[in-house]
N, C-alpha and C positions, 0 to 999 in steps of 0.2 A: 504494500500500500504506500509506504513512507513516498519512493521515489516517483511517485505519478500524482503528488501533491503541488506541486508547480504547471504540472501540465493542467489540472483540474483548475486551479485556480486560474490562470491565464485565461482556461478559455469560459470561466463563469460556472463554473458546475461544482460542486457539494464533493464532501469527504466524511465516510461513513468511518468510524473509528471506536471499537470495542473489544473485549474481549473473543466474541465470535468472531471477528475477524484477525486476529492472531495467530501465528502457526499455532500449531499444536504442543504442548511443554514450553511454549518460549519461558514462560516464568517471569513475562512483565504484569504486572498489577492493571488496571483500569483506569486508574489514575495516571499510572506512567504513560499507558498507551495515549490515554487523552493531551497530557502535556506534550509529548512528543510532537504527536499532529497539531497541537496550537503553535509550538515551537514552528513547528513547517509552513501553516497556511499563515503567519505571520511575515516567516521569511522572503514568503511567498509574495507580499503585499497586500494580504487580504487580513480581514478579522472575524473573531467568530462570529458567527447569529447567535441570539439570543433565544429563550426557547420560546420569548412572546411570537419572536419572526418566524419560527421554524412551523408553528400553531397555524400560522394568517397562512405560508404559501402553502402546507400540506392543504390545508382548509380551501383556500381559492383552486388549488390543483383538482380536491376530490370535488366541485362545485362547478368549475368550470368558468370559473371568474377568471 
């Protein structure tokens, strides 16, 4: 995931980051994963959504707004 976090961000698209999406035994926490990818879409030039935004475009996506 980590290295397709610039390319996401560039061209406007979302980065999904949890423990389900971790190898398998890596042994990083959920926390860590999550810092990680803020660290990235940061460096990236972007910043996180907050989860009021992430509520409104789910919400307008499944509505059709």
């Amino acid at each position: 995931m980590a290295p397709l976090v610039p390319e996401a961000v560039e061209r406007g698209g979302h980065v999904r980051v949890g423990l389900e999406d971790a190898p398998l035994g890596s042994g990083r926490t959920n926390v860590e994963l999550v810092e990680d990818a803020r660290g990235r879409i940061a460096d990236a030039g972007a910043t996180l959504a907050t989860a009021d935004e992430v509520r409104r475009e789910v919400s307008a996506a499944n509505t059709g707004v």
